[in-house]
FISEKE-961634 format. One record per residue (C-alpha): x negated, y negated, z negated. Coordinates in steps of 0.02 Angstrom, whole numbers, plus 50000, padded with zeros to 5 digits. Each point is the difference from the previous one (the first is absolute). Last residue first. Example, Ala and Ser with C-alpha at 12.3 -4.5 7.8 and 13.67 -1.06 7.14 Angstrom:
# residues 2
493165005349643
500695017249967
# end
This chain:
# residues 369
456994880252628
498505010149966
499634988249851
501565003549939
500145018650033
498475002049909
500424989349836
501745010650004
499085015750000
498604995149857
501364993649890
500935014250027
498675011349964
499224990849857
501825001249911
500135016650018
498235005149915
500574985449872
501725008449947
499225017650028
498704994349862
500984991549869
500885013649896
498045012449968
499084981249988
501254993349861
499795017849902
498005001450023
499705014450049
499895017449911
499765011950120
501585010449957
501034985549988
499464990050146
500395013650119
501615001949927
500544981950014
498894998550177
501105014850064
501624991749952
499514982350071
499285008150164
501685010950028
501174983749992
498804989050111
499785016350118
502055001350008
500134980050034
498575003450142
501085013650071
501644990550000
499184984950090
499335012150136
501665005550020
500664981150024
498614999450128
500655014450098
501914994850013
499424981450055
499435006650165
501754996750067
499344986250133
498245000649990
499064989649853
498584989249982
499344999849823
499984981549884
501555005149904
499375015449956
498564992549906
501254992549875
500725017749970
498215003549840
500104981549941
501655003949961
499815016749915
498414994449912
501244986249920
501225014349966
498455009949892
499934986049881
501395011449915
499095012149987
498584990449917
500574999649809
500935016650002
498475006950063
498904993249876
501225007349866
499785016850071
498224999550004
500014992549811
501215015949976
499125013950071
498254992149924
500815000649801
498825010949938
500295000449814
499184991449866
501344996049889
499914981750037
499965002950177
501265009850022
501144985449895
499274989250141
500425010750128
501914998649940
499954984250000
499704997350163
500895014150070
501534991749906
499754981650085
499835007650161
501495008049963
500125020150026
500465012550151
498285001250061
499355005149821
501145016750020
500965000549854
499655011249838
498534989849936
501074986050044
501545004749917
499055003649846
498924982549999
501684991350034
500725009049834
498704992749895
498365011049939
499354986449863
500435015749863
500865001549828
500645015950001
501625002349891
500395019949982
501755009349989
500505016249951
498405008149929
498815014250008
498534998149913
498145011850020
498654995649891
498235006550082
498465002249931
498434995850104
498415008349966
498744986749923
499385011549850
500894987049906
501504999150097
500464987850122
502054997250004
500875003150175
501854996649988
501185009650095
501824991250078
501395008150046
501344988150034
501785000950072
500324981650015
498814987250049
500294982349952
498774989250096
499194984149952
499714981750049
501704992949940
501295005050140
500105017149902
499495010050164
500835016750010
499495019249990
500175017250053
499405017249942
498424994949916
498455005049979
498484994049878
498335004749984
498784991849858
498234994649950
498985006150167
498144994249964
499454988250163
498504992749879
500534981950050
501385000449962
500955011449914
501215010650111
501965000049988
500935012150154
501634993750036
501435013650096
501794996350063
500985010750084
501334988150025
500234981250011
501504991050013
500374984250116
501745000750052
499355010050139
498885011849943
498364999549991
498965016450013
498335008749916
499314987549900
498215000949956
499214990149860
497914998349975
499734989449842
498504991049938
499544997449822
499044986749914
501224984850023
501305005750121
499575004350166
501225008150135
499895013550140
501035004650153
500625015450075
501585003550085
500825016250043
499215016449997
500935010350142
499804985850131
500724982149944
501454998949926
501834989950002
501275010949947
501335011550098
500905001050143
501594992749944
499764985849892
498074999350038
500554996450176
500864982649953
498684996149905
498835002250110
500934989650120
500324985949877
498195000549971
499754998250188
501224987050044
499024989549881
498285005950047
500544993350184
500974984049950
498654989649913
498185003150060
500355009850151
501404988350061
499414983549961
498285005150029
500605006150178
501084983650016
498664987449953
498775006750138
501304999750112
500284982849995
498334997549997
499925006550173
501284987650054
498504986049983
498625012550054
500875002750178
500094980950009
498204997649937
499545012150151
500874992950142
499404980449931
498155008450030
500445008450161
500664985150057
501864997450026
499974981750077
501585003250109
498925008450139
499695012049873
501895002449999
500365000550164
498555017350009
500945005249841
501745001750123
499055009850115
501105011350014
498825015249960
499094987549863
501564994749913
500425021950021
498325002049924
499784987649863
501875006549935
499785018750002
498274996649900
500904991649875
501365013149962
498665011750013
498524990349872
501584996249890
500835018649982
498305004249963
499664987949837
502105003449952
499665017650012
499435003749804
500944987549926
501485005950093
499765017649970
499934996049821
501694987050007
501005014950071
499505013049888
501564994649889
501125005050139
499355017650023
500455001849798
501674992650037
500525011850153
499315014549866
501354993349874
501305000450118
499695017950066
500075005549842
498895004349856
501355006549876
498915012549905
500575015450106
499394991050159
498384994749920
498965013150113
501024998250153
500194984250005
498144998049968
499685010050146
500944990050101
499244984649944
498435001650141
501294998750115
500544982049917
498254994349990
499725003050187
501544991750041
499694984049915
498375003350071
500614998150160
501334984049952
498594991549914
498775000450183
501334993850096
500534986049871
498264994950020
499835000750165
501474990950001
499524985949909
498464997250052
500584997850162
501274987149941
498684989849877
498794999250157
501154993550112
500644986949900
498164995349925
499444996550178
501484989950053
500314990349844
497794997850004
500224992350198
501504989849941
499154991749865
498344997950108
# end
């Protein structure tokens, strides 16, 4: 059974291989076109052609996360069908492969897989990313989300806070900064404040430079009156860290599990929706799982009869049903979010929907058999 798994696993590990390399090297290229504007743009700002060859680089590990689950269902498929074309899985059931001992095998190397996509999409995707961001933010500009920035909200004692930041740049300074003080739990505005930039103080607060702040004192006949300050510099003590700026300014598919997770929570605890993100989170949890749907999904191939060079057209049909997997899990995420599933249910379902169809196709072909 040792040799039958070295073959198996051999074949499966080169074809995924190079359809994965395949896939990398397009949108390598892709990326790179899409760069040309960029070089154009940041030309007079030293973006070169060096630094946009870097920034392709670093999206690498993301499009491998992202294909590793369909580069696995193909690379797998390819193998089951050319064993079954030669009939070189027809010796091996002979051998004592049963359909049950196929499967576990399959599962066995599929694990594999599942540890390298949460390897890579946990650990060295968001890292390439920030350094990619950063590396654009040198030259392109700051780190920002639409034309109003980031927004996120903070308690402390009886007041509540709602802060916007408008960009991040690279080396981790804020700019265009504005917090907005309201007394809990009447919702009266207390003060405004803007600032031109700022930095975090590594001891729970921000320094904010460039200040204009306006304080809002009740009057007796209740109208507000205002005090307006301008000043240089301004310590805000806030429980906003830097990881909840970058990711209210990242997209939550390029984060940690472990950051989403905590980043919901502080959502949470401010009373904000955090659905995009426990979706998101879900998602990062099952995706991975998704490479053990991919091998039970090219185990049924194995079990087909096949025409000499009719190999080409199943492959295809392997590509297709990757594609679907890939479309299904982004339309379920946005379906999910504007009808308000359940997070776990909105990642899981194309993972089970898929892996009831496989299971039902490989129990047919085995009893047919």
């Amino acid at each position: 059974m040792k040799t039958i798994r070295r073959l198996i696993y051999a074949e499966i590990l080169r074809a995924v291989g190079f359809v994965t390399l395949a896939f990398l090297l397009l949108f390598f290229f892709f990326d790179f076109v899409d760069q040309l504007g960029e070089l154009s743009e940041g030309a007079s700002r030293g973006y070169t052609v060096t630094y946009a060859l870097a920034y392709v680089a670093l999206q690498v590990p993301n499009h491998l996360y992202e294909l590793l689950p369909i580069a696995v269902l193909i690379g797998t498929i390819y193998v089951m069908a050319r064993l079954a074309e030669s009939s070189e899985y027809t010796i091996l059931r002979t051998s004592g492969l049963g359909p049950r001992r196929a499967l576990g095998t399959l599962l066995a190397l599929g694990l594999a897989f599942v540890a390298l996509t949460f390897v890579v999409g946990d650990y060295v995707a968001p890292a390439a990313n920030r350094t990619a961001q950063a590396l654009q933010a040198r030259f392109l500009g700051d780190i920002t989300v639409g034309r109003t920035g980031a927004w996120m909200k903070d308690r402390q004692d009886a007041r509540s806070f709602s802060v916007n930041v408008g960009a991040l740049a690279s080396d981790g300074t804020m700019s265009n900064i504005r917090i907005f003080e309201f007394a809990d739990p009447s919702g009266r505005p207390l003060s405004t404040l803007k600032a031109a930039r700022g930095r975090f103080s590594g001891d729970g607060a921000w320094l904010l430079y460039d200040v204009e702040r306006r304080d809002y004192a009740q009057a007796a006949a209740s109208q507000p009156q205002v005090a307006a300050l301008r000043l240089p510099e301004w310590r805000w003590a806030t429980t906003i860290s830097p990881g909840m700026v970058s990711a209210a300014l990242l997209s939550p598919d390029r984060m940690q599990t472990i950051g989403l997770f905590q980043y919901i929570n502080h959502l949470r605890d401010n009373g904000q929706s955090a659905q995009r993100y426990e979706i998101e989170f879900w998602r990062k949890v099952f995706y991975p799982l998704s490479c053990l749907v991919m091998m039970v999904l090219a185990l049924p191939f194995a079990y087909l009869h096949f025409r000499s060079g009719n190999i080409t057209g199943y492959v295809f049909l392997g590509v297709l049903v990757g594609i679907s997997f890939f479309l299904l899990n982004n339309v379920f995420g946005f379906i999910g979010n504007l009808r308000n599933w359940e997070p776990w249910i909105a990642a899981a379902s194309p993972g089970i929907i898929y892996s009831l169809l496989s299971l039902g196709a490989f129990g047919w072909l085995v009893l047919r058999q």
